[in-house]
Steps between C-alpha positions, in 0.01 A plus 500: 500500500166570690399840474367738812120381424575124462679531817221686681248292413690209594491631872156588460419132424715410823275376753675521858362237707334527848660424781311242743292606741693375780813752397243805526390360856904443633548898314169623697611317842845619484436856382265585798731319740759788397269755513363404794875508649580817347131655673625358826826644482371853399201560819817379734691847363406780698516786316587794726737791527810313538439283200495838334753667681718152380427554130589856504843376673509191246495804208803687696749218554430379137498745267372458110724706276230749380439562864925542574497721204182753607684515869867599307288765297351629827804506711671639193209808482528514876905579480495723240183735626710514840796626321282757323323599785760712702502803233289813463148369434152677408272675766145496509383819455199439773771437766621858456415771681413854279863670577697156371274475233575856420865389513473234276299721247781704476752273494398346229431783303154484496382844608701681220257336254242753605256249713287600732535294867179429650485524845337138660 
């Protein structure tokens, strides 16, 4: 059995042979035909707003799953923030006024702690 170097070398010794020069002028014709077609067909594309607008739309009506999956974990942090949204939440203190903030201080205790309230 050969081993890994006798069989290297044996492709190294491979010559591949050339292929006639009329197959590289067919493969030069032919290639810039297509790319030719392909240029023409590209300036004929306008490329305005509703192109854009139709990609966006394209995106919409057929979703990829990552995208499905990101708009379930929105809608899902959307539902849930609206359910938690309807309780008692936190006031800025610079939207009170000095008398509710006064209130506040002592409703939570805060004056008994010996603080001094600065007047602003």
């Amino acid at each position: 059995m050969a081993s890994f170097k006798d069989i290297m070398d044996m492709i190294a010794k491979k010559k591949a042979p050339e292929p006639p020069k009329e197959f590289w002028l067919k493969f030069s014709r032919e290639l810039g035909e297509r790319l030719d077609a392909i240029d023409s067909r590209n300036s004929s594309r306008s490329h305005g707003f509703a192109e854009g607008l139709g990609g966006v739309f394209s995106v919409l009506f057929q979703p990829k799953p990552a995208l499905a999956a990101a708009a379930l974990v929105v809608a899902i942090n959307l539902v849930l923030f609206s359910l938690t949204s309807g309780g008692p939440g936190l006031v800025s203190v610079a939207l009170l006024s000095k008398d509710d903030l006064a209130g506040e201080l002592v409703l939570t205790d805060e004056l008994a702690s010996g603080e001094n309230i600065v007047d602003f």
